[in-house]
C-alpha positions as CSV (number, residue, x, y, z in Angstrom):
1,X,-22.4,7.4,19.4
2,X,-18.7,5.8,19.2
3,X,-17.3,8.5,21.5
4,X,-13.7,7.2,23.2
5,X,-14.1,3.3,22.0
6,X,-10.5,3.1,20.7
7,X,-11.4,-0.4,18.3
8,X,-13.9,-2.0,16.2
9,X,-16.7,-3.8,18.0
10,X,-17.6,-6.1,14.6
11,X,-21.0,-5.9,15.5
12,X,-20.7,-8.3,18.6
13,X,-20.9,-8.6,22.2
14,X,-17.6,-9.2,24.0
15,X,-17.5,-12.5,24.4
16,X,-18.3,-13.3,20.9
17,X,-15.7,-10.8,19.4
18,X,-13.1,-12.6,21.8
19,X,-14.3,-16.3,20.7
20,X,-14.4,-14.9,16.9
21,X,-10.8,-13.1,16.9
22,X,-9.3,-16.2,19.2
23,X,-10.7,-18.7,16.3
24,X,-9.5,-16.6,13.8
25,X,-6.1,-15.8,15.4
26,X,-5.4,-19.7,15.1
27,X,-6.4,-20.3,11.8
28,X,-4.2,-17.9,10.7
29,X,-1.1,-19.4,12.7
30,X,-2.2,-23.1,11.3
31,X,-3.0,-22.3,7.8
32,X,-0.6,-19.1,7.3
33,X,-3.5,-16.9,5.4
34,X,-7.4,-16.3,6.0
35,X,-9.9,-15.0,3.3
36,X,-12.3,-12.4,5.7
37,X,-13.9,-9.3,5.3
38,X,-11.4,-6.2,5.5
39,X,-12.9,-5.1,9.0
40,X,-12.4,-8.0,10.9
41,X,-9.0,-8.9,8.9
42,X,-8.2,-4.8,10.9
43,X,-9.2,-6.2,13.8
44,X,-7.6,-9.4,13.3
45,X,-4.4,-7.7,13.2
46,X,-4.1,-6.0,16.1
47,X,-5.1,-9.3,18.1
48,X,-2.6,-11.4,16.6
49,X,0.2,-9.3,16.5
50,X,0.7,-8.9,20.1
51,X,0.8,-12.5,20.4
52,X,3.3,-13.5,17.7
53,X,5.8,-10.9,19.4
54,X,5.3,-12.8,22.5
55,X,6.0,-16.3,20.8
56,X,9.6,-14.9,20.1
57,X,10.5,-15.6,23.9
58,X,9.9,-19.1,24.0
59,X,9.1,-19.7,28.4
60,X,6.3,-21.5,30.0
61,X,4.7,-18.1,31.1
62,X,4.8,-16.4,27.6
63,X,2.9,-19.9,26.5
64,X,0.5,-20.0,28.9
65,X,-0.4,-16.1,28.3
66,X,-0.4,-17.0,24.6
67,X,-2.8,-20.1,25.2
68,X,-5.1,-17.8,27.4
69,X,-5.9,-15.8,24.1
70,X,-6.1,-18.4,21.9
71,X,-7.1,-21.5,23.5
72,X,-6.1,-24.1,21.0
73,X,-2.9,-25.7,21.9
74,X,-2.0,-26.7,18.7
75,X,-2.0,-23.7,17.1
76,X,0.4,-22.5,20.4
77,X,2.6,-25.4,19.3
78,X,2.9,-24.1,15.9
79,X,3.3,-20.8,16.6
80,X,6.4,-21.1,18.9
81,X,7.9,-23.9,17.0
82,X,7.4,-23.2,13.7
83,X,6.2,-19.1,12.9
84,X,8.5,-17.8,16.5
85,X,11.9,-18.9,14.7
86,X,10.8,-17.4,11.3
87,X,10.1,-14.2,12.6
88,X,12.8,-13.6,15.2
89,X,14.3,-11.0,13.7
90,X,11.5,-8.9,12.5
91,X,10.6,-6.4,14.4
92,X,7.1,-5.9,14.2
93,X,4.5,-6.1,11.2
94,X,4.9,-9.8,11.4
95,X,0.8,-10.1,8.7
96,X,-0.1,-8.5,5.7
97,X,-3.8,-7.5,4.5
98,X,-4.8,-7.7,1.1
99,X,-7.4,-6.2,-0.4
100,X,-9.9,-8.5,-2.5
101,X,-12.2,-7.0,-3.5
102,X,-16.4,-7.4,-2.7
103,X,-18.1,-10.3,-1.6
104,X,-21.0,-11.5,-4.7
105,X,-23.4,-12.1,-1.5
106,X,-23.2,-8.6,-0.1
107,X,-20.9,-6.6,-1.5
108,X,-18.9,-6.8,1.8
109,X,-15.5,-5.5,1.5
110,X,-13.0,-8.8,1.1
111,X,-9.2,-9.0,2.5
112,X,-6.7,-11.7,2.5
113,X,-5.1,-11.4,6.0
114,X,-1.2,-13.7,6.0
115,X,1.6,-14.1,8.2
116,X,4.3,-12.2,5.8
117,X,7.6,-14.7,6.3
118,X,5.3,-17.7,4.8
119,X,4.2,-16.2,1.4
120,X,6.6,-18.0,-0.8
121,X,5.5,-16.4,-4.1
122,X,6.3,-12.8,-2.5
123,X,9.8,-13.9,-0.8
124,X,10.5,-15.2,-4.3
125,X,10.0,-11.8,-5.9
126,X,11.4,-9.7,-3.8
127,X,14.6,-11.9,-3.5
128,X,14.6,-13.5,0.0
129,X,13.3,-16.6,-0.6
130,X,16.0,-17.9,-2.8
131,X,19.6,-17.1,-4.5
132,X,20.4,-13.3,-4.9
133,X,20.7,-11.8,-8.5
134,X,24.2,-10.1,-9.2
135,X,24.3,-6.5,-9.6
136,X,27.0,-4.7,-11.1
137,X,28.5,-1.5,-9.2
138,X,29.2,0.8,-12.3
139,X,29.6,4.4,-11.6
140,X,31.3,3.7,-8.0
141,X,34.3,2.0,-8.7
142,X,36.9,3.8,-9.2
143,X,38.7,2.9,-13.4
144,X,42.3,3.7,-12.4
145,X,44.4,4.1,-8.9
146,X,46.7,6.2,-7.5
147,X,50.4,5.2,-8.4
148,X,51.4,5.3,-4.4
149,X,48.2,3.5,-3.2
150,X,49.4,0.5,-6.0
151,X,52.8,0.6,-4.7
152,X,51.8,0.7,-1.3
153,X,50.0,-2.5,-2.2
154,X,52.2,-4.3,-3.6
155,X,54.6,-4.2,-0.6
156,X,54.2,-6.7,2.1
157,X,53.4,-5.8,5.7
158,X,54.1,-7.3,8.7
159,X,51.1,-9.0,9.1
160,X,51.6,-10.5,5.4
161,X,55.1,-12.2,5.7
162,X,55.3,-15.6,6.9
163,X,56.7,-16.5,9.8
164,X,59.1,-19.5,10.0
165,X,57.7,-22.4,12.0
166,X,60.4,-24.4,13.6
167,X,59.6,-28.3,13.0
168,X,59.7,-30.5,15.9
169,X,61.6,-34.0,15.1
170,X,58.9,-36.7,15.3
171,X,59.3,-39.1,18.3
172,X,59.6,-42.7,17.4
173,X,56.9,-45.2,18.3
174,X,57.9,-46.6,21.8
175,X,56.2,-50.2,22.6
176,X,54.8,-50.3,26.1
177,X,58.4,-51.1,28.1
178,X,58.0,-53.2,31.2
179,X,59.9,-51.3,34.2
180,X,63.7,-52.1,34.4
181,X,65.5,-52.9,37.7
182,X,67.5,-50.0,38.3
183,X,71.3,-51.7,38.2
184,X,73.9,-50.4,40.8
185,X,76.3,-47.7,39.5
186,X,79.9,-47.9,41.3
């Protein structure tokens, strides 16, 4: 019976789900997508997540507690210096899973698990990645204006007229002058 277990177990003891996930968790930040089954790509998820909201706030404590889950340093470096500034305005759903199909071994259910700011195919169709496509606002413009909002336009306001700028004459070039002696006046 499952009663009140909140997670998926993967078939494992605790310390080889935590071993599994942390291994997992840092081949995802190095390699930006994983090819797993769709249960542990679930479970996968809710491990990593946590951490890459954590990465956001770049201290020495929010490092360690990163390192303390995944316990590869260099996939801590990457993750703050290279996913961290990518995501930092996202505010949550930072992987995607997609669905692959069945394994030919099996029959296991297959996922692609990726970190969603790093597939460039994706940002590319959806129009992030690169220049944006003009659109054309037909039915809300207006075709003609009133006549007193044109006239009210074509008057200057304040803020519109320029203000003269009174020049300053330029002062001439002085050499350095050696101090005079101050001569009597009578």
């Amino acid at each position: 019976m499952r009663h009140n277990k909140k997670f998926n177990h993967l078939g494992r003891k605790a310390g080889h789900r935590k071993a599994m996930l942390a291994n997992m968790a840092s081949s995802l930040i190095l390699h930006k997508r994983i090819e797993t089954t769709e249960a542990k790509a679930k479970a996968l998820r809710v491990y990593v997540e946590p951490l890459i909201t954590k990465s956001k706030d770049d201290t020495t404590h929010s490092r360690r507690t990163v390192f303390s889950y995944l316990k590869d340093k260099i996939a801590v470096a990457e993750l703050f210096r290279a996913v961290a500034p990518k995501i930092a305005a996202r505010p949550g759903g930072y992987t995607r899973i997609l669905k692959l199909g069945f394994r030919a071994g099996d029959a296991a259910d297959m996922a692609m698990i990726e970190l969603v700011d790093f597939n460039e195919a994706a940002l590319a169709a959806s129009g992030k990645g690169g220049a944006k496509k003009a659109t054309t606002r037909r039915s809300r413009a207006k075709k003609t204006a009133a006549p007193a909002a044109v006239a009210e336009a074509q008057t200057p306001t304040v803020a519109e007229t320029p203000i003269p700028v009174a020049e300053t004459p330029a002062e001439p070039a002085t050499e350095e002058a050696t101090p005079q002696e101050a001569t009597p006046q009578d």
